[in-house]
C-alpha positions, 0 to 999 in steps of 0.5 A: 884756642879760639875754636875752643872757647867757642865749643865751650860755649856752644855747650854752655847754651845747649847745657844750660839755656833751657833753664834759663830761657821758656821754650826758647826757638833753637836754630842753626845753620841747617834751620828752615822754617818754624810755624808753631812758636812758643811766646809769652805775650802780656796786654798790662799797659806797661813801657818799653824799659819793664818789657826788656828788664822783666821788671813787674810784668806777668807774662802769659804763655802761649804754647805754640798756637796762633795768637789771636786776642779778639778784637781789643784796643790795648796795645799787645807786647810778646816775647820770643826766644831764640837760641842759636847752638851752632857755631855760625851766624843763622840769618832769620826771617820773622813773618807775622802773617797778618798784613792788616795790623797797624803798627807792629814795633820790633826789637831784637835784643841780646844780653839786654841790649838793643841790637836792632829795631824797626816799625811796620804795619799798614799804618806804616809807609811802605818806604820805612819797611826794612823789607818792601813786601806786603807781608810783614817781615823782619830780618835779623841775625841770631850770633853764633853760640848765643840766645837772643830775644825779639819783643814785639808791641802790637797795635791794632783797631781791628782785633789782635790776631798775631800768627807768627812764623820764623824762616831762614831766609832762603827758605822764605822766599822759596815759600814765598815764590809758591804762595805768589804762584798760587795766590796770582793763578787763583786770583787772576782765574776770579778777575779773568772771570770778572772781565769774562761777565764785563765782556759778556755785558758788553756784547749782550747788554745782559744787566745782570752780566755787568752786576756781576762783573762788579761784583766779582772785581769787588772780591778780588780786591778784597783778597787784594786788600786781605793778602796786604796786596792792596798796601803794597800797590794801592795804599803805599803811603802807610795811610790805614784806610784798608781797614775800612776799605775791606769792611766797604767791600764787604758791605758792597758785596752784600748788597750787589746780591740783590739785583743779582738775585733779582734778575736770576729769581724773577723780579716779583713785585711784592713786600718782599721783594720791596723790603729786600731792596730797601735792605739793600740801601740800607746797606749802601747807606751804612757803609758810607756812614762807617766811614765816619766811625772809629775803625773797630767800631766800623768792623764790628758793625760790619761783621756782626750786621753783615751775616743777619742781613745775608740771611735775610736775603737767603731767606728771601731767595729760598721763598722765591726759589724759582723752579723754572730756572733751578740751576741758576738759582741754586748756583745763586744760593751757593755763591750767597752762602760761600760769601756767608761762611767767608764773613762769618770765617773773618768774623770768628779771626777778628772776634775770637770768640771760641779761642780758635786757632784761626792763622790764615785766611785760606778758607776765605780765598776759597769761599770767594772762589766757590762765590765767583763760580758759581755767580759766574755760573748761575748768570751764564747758564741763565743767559743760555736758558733766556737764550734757548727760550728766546730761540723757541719762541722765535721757532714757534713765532716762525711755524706761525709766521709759515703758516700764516705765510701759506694762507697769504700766499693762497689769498694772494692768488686769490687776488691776482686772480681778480686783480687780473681780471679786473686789470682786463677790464680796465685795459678794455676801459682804459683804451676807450678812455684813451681814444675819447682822450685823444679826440679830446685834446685834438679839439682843445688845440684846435680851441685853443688855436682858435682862442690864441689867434685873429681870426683875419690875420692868423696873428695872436689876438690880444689875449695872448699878448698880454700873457706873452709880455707878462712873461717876457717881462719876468724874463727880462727882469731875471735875465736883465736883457732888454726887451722892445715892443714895436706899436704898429698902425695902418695910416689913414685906414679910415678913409680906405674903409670909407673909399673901398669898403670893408672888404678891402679895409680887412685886405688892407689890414691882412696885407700889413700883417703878412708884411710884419709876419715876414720880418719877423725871424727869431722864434721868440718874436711875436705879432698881435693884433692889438686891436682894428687896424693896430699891430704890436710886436715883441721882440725879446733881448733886442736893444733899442737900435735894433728894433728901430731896424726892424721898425724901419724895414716893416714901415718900407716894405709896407711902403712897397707894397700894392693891394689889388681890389677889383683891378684897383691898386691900393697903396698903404703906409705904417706908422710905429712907435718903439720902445725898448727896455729892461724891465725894473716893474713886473708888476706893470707890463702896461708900461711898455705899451703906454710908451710904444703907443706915445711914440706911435701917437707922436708918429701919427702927429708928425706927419705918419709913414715914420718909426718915432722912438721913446722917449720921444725927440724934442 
């Protein structure tokens, strides 16, 4: 009995729905898709309660094609029909294929009552989707043997395009696994090309490469953005901020074409050229200002101005149109007027002016893949043509470098040969030169022996003391070694003169020094004659007792020694004075002698033939 209640009632609605209903959506259990449906839509400003009961409301037909009411601001209400004539439940999805509304509310109602609603648009959180895509979905069930019918109350700042599909479920997601396919390869292919031409920047250091890098990636996000992708993965908050991000890329876009177009035409400095820059910052400036604008103010702004200035620059780039790089330019001029028709295409969905049955935004994708090609064409054909250029003027660089090479070499044998005659010449020169040299210094040795040394005595003379006790008094200082300094003087040298002579008084003063030379054993000790019959002896890094030692063995041996003069012996006696230091002054080297001298005074007052130290005994 139950399955005949319901046979009755699957041919009440197929006998008698279409006279109730307008073009109702007929489903059943074998329903896949439907991409034309029949609504009736109604923009008087009516509430929720005249839209479920019909009351006072004019509604309009709409007769399969997609909706699209140009850009106003009154909220749209639409009215779908949907008749189930099978004997099951049928699952749908309604897909409103314009991710960039901002609030779409749906309801879903069945003998007047509400049996589901919800909200979405990218005015929405994402998080309150009843499906989490970035499509605009909603999921219902039509019962079996039954019609229903789904309301919709759109808003939107940026134009009334509603294209509606309906789906069972399966079906959808199917379509939907193709589309992602799809839409992943061909936007994937224009970011590889945008990280190719970052990439190619990073090796080259080529500007242009990095323009349109940038350039590229702004497209991609804009599909990003247009598709509903930038919603779902960027702006998941339900903020609508895309509606102004999509005209910001847009504007950007636009004026990244200038540079481009600078580096592939030529930079020209003309009024022109000057003026298109200027235009370029205009835009840069408007797009921050656009922010400050209601949305739909904003959007026309940049889809009416947009185009007239792309023309501009078109214009523009047709009068510098450079023969020398044909390809490139071309290719620039492609991909500047794919970007155009791709404005121009989102200006007729948006505006509607010609009531055209613009649903998706296909055309769009492909004129911003023809604009990535060829952008992406034009600057590395230009990069190869600069290239090739670059390498045949380091060609013809290099055949003058040869040439030039070959004439060097011819005047480097030139010179070779005169340097080796000249070389000749002075070898010849410079062996007379040598020799000359070498008898040279032979008799400034012998000079300066003859300067150094007393010429009776074969000891230092006085000059070459006072330059020895200079720098060993430096040393000392540096070294903080002490350094002794023994005075030396022949006793009663007066009366040997006088008695024997002179010849005997310069035998008598030989004689002494022979015996001062003998105790002498470190090679950094030094006898002077310091003056008549007075000697002084430097003895570095020797203490104070040991030079008294020294002092002492001169004084005896000088005792012990006998001078024969024309069978006469003479005896002679020394007396020395000593004094032994680390030098604090270097600036005083008399010091040392002033104080040896004392001594050998205070020696010489006390009786001679002795070695007095100093500071003296008391």
């Amino acid at each position: 009995m139950k399955r005949l209640w319901s046979l009755c009632g699957v041919l009440f609605v197929v006998l008698f729905t279409p006279y109730l209903l307008a073009n109702p959506v007929v489903v059943s259990s074998q329903f896949k898709s439907q991409h034309t449906l029949h609504v009736e839509y109604t923009l008087d400003p009516i509430t929720q309660q005249q839209a479920f009961s019909n009351t006072n409301v004019v509604w309009q037909a709409n007769k399969g094609e997609t909706l699209n009411l140009g850009m106003t601001l009154k909220p749209l209400w639409l009215k779908l029909s949907i008749k189930n004539s099978s004997l099951d439940d049928v699952p749908l999805i309604l897909s409103i294929d314009n991710p960039l509304l901002d609030e779409v509310s749906v309801f879903h109602l069945q003998g007047g009552h509400v049996l589901f609603n919800t909200k979405i648009g990218d005015a929405v959180p994402l998080a309150n989707r009843q499906i989490k895509n970035e499509s605009l979905l909603v999921s219902f069930t039509i019962p079996k043997a039954s019609h229903s019918e789904v309301y919709l109350k759109v808003k939107n700042n940026g134009g009334l395009r509603v294209p509606l599909s309906l789906w069972n479920p399966s079906e959808y997601l199917k379509h939907k696994s193709k589309f992602n396919l799809l839409y992943g390869l061909l936007v994937g292919f224009i970011l590889s090309l945008a990280l190719t031409n970052l990439v190619l920047y990073g090796f080259s250091r080529r500007r242009y490469f990095a323009y349109t890098g940038l350039l590229l990636t702004l497209l991609w996000l804009s599909l990003a953005y247009l598709y509903g992708f930038g919603y779902r993965y960027l702006q998941p908050s339900g903020s609508s901020f895309q509606q102004l991000t999509i005209p910001t890329l847009f504007f950007i876009c636009g004026a990244l074409f200038v540079p481009l177009q600078g580096y592939i035409f030529g930079f020209a400095k003309s009024r022109l050229n000057r003026f298109q820059y200027w235009l370029a910052w205009v835009v840069v400036l408007v797009t921050v200002i656009m922010w400050f604008l209601p949305i739909h103010i904003a959007i026309t702004l940049c889809l009416l101005s947009l185009p007239v200035v792309l023309i501009i620059f078109a214009g523009i780039a047709i009068k510098q149109f450079n023969r020398e790089y044909k390809q490139p330019c071309s290719a620039f001029l492609i991909a500047l007027f794919a970007f155009f028709c791709a404005i121009i295409y989102s200006a007729l969905g948006v505006f509607n002016p010609f009531n055209l049955n613009i649903g998706v935004l296909s055309l769009t994708f492909i004129c911003f893949l023809v604009c990535s090609l060829s952008l992406s064409y034009a600057v590395i054909k230009l990069f190869l043509m600069q290239r090739d250029a670059e390498v045949a003027a380091q060609q013809n660089a290099l055949a003058e470098s040869k040439a030039k090479d070959t004439l060097m070499r011819e005047r480097l044998e030139l010179q070779e040969q005169a340097r080796q005659d000249l070389e000749a010449n002075i070898e010849e020169r410079t062996f007379e030169l040598q020799v000359t040299l070498r008898e040279l210094e032979e008799k400034n040795r012998e000079l300066e022996q003859l300067n150094m040394e007393d010429a009776l005595t074969k000891t230092k003379n006085r000059r070459y003391f006072d330059k020895k006790l200079q720098m060993d008094i430096r040393r000392s200082r540096r070294e903080q070694t002490p350094l002794a300094i023994i005075m030396l003087d022949i006793d009663h040298f007066k009366a040997i003169n006088d008695t024997y002579g002179h010849l005997t008084g310069d035998q008598t003063i030989q004689s002494a020094a022979d015996v001062i030379k003998q105790h002498l054993k470190r090679p950094l000790d030094e006898v002077a004659r310091y003056g008549g019959e007075e000697f002084v002896v430097l003895l570095p890094n020797t203490p104070l007792a040991g030079a008294l030692e020294i002092a002492e063995q001169i004084r005896k041996a000088a005792e012990n020694t006998d001078i024969i003069v024309a069978g006469t012996t003479i005896k002679f006696t020394l007396s020395a004075g000593v004094y032994s230091a680390i030098a604090e002054d270097i600036n005083n080297p008399s010091l040392f002698t002033d104080y040896a001298d004392k001594a050998l005074y205070h020696a010489k007052q006390t009786g001679r033939n002795r070695v007095v130290s100093y500071p003296l005994p008391d």
